[in-house]
C-alpha positions as CSV (number, residue, x, y, z in Angstrom):
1,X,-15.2,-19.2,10.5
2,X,-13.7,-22.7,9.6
3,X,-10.1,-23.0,8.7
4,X,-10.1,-23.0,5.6
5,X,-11.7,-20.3,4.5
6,X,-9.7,-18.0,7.2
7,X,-6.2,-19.8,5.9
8,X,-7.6,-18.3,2.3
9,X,-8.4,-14.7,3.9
10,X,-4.8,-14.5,5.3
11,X,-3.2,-16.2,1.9
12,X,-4.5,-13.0,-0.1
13,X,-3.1,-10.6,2.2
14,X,0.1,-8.9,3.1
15,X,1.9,-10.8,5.7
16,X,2.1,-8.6,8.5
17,X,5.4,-9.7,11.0
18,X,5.6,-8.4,14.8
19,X,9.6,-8.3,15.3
20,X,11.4,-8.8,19.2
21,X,10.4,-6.0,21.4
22,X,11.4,-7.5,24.9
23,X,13.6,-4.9,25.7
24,X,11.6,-2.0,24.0
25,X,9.4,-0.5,26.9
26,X,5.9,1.2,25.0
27,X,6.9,4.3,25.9
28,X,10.3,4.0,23.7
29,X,8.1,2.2,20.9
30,X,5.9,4.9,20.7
31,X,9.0,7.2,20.5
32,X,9.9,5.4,17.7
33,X,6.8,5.1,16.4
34,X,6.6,9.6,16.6
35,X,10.4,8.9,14.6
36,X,9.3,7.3,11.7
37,X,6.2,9.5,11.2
38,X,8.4,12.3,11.1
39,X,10.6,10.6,8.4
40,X,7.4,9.6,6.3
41,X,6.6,13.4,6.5
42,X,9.8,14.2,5.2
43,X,10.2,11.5,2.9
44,X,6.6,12.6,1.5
45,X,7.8,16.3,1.0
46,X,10.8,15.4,-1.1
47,X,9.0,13.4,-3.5
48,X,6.5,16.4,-3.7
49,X,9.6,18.5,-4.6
50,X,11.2,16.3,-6.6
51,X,9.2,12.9,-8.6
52,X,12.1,10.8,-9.0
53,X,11.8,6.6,-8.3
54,X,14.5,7.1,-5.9
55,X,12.4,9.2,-3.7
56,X,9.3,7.5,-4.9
57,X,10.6,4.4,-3.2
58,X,11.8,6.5,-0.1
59,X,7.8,7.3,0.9
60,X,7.7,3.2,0.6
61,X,10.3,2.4,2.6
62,X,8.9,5.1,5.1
63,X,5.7,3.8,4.8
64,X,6.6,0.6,5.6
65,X,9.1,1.6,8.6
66,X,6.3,3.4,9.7
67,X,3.5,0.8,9.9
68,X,6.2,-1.5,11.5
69,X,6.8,1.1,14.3
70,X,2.9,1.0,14.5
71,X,3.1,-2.4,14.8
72,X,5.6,-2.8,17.5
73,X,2.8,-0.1,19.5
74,X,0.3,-2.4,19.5
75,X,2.4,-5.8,20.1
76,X,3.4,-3.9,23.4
77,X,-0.2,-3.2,24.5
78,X,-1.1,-7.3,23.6
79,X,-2.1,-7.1,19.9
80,X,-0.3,-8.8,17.5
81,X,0.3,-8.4,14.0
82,X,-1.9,-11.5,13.4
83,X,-4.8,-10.0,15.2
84,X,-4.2,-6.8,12.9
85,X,-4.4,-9.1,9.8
86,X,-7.6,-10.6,11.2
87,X,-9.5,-8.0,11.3
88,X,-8.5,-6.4,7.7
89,X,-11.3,-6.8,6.4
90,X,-13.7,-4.9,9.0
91,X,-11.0,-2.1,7.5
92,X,-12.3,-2.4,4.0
93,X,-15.9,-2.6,5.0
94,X,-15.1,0.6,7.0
95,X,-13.5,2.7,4.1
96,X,-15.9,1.3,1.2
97,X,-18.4,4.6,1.5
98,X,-16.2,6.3,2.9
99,X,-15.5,10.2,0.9
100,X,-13.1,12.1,0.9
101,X,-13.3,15.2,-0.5
């Protein structure tokens, strides 16, 4: 893969960003990570209850805090938010055929 054509793969994407984690050991990252699953969950049933943008944006947010948390899992086991990017598109090959029913 030359540059180029992987500098225009990663221009089309969302930037994905590993923050500082030297102090975090895993084992409190993937604490964390448990944390903000919990408030996607819950984030998720208020908007069920109640369709508002306020709590339309809340599931975002969560999402988002989430997938960071997720993030921060894999930068502690070596894997950074670059590799992650990189291999987006063995993601979309995956889910193409894939049902759900």
């Amino acid at each position: 893969c030359n540059q180029f054509v992987l500098k225009s793969i990663l221009n089309k994407m969302i930037k994905l960003k590993n923050i500082d984690l030297s102090t975090v050991t895993l084992c409190s990252q993937i604490k964390k990570s448990q944390e903000e699953d919990c408030e996607l969950w819950e984030a998720i049933q208020e908007f069920e209850n109640n369709k508002t943008l306020i709590n339309r944006n809340h599931v975002i947010e969560e999402f988002w805090d989430r997938m960071q948390a997720d993030l921060g899992v894999l930068y502690k086991l070596g894997i950074s938010a670059y590799d992650v990017m990189l291999d987006y598109d063995k993601h979309l090959e995956k889910i193409k055929n894939r049902p759900r029913g």
